[in-house]
C-alpha positions in Angstrom: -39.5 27.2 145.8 -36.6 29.0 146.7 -32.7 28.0 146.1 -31.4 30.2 149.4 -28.0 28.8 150.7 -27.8 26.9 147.4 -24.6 27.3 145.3 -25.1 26.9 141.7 -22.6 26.8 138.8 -23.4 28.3 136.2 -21.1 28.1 132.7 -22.4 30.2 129.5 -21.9 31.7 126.2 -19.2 30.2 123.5 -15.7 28.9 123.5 -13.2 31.0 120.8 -10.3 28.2 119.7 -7.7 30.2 118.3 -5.9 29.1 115.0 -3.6 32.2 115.3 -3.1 35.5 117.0 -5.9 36.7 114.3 -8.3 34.4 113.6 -10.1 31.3 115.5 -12.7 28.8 115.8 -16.0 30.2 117.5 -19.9 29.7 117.5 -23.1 32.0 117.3 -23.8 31.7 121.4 -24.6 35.3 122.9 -24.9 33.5 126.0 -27.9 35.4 126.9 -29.8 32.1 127.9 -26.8 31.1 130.3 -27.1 34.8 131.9 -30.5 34.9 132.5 -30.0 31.5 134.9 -27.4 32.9 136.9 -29.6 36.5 136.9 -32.7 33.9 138.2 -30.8 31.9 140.4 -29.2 34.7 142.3 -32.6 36.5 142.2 -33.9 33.5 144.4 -31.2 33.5 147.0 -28.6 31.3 145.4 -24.5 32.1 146.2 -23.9 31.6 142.0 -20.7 31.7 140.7 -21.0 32.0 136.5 -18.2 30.5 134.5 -18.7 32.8 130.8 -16.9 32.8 127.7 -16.0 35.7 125.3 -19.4 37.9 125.5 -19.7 41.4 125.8 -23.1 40.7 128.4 -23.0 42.8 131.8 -22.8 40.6 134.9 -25.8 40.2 136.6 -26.7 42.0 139.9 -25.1 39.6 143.0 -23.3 36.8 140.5 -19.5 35.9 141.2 -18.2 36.1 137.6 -15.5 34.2 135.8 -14.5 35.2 132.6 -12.2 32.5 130.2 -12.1 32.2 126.3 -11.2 28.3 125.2 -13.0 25.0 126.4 -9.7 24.3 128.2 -9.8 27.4 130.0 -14.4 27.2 130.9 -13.1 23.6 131.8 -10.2 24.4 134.1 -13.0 27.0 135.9 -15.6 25.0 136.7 -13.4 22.1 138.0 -11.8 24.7 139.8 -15.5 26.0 141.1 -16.6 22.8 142.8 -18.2 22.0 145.2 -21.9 22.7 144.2 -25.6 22.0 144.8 -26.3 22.6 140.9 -24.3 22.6 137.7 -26.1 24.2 134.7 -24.4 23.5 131.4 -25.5 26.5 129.5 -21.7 27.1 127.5 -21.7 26.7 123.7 -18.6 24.9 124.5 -16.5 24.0 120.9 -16.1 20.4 120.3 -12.6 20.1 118.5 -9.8 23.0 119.2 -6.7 23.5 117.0 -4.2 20.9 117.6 -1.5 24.0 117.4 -1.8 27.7 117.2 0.6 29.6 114.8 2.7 32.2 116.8 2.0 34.5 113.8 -1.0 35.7 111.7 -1.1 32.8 108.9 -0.9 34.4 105.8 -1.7 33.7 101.9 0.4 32.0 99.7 0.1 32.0 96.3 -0.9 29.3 94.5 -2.3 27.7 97.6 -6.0 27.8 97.2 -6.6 25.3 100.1 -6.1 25.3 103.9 -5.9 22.3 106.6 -6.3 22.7 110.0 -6.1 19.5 112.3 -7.9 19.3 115.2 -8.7 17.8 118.4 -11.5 17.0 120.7 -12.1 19.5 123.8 -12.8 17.9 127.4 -16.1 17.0 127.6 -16.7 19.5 130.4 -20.7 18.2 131.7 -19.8 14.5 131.5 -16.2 15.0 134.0 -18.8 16.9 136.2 -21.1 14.2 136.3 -19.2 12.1 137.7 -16.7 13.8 139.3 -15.9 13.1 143.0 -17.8 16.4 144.0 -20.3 16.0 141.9 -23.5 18.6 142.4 -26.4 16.7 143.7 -28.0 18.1 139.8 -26.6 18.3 136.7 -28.4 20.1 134.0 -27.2 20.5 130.6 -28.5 22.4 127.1 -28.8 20.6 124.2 -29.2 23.1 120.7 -30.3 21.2 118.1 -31.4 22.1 114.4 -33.2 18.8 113.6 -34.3 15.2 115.8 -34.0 17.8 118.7 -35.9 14.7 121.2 -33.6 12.1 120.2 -30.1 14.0 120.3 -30.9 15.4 123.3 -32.3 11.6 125.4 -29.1 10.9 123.8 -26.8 13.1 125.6 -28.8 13.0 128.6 -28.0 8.8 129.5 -24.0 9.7 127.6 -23.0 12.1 129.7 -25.4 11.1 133.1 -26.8 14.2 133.4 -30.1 14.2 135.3 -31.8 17.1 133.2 -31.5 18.4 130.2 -32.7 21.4 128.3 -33.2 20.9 124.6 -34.0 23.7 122.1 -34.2 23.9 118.2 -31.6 26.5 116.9 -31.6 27.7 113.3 -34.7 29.2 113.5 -36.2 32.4 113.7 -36.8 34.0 117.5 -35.2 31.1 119.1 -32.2 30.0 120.3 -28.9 31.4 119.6 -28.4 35.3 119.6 -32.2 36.1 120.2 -33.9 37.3 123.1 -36.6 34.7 123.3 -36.4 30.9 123.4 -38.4 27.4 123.7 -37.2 24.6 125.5 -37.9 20.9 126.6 -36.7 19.2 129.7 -35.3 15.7 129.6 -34.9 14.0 133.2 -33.6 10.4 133.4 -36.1 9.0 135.1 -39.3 9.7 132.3 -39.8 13.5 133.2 -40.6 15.9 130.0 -41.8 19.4 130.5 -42.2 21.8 127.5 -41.4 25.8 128.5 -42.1 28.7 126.3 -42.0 29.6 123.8 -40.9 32.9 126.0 -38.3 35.7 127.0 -35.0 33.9 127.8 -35.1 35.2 131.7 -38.8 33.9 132.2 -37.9 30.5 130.9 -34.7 30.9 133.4 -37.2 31.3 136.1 -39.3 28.3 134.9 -36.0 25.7 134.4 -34.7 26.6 138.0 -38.5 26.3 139.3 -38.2 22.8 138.1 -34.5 22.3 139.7 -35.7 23.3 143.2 -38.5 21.2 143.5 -35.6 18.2 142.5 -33.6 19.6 145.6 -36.5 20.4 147.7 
């Protein structure tokens, strides 16, 4: 199947919440899985526009790329990138962001053994895309787990609406974040399951949007 003339969105790699002009809140994502999607997708024909956070990955051959650093800024650039066929949910995007950033670089104090920070829940980026008034006719989201990988990830997939979902366990070695190689299973609302890999991260690209075209086809 082929996904010419199809426009895909593509979001990847982590979120950094900054708690000063020093130091912030970030995850382990290399965004390599996210990459390899938009490399796939533009491979087979697709106009793909790829929404990444703070890596340091090269943009792949024939992908319109958009680079941002908070959740509020991946979320304010894929809103802003709608209209699409398919929205792939690849972002490590960070739950909770600093309710305030200090203007300067937080320092020490002595005696003070302890520090609190207070935050606040991010936009829930794949669920406002779900059912957003443009919504894609897909939405496929990632789920990273490190244990009851099956069950967090049906979870997410009736929350949020999502039609598919990609589930892998993380935590492990040659898997998930940071590596090369990967394993997933895809979730669809109406019963579908489909194990891929374990495999290189762009093979399993090829085989996840090999499933979405046959949904569009």
């Amino acid at each position: 199947m082929s996904l010419r003339g199809r426009r895909v969105l593509v979001s990847a790699g982590p979120t950094f919440e900054d708690i000063d002009p020093v130091r912030f809140i970030g995850n382990r994502s290399s965004g390599k899985m996210g990459f390899a999607i938009a490399e796939s997708a533009a491979r087979q024909g697709a106009d793909v526009v790829l929404v990444a956070g703070p890596v340091s990955l090269p943009t792949p051959a024939g992908v319109s790329r958009i680079d941002v650093r908070s959740a509020a800024q991946m979320h304010a650039a894929v809103m802003a990138a709608l209209p699409a066929d398919i929205y792939i949910g690849a972002a490590a995007v960070a739950d909770f962001t600093p309710l305030s950033v200090a203007p300067g670089k937080i320092k020490k104090q002595a005696g003070v053994d302890t520090l609190t920070l207070e935050l606040v829940r991010t936009p829930d980026i794949l669920a406002e895309v779900a059912v957003h008034p443009r919504r894609p006719r897909l939405v496929v989201g990632f789920a990273a787990e490190t244990d009851h990988v099956e069950q967090y990830a049906r979870g997410k997939l009736e929350k949020k609406k999502l039609d598919l979902i990609a589930a892998n366990r993380v935590g492990i070695v040659g898997s998930g974040f940071e590596s090369d190689d990967n394993a997933l299973v895809v979730y669809g609302r109406d019963g579908f399951e489909r194990a891929l890999g374990p495999a290189s991260k762009i093979e399993l690209a090829d085989n996840l949007l090999e499933l979405i075209a046959v949904r569009l086809a």
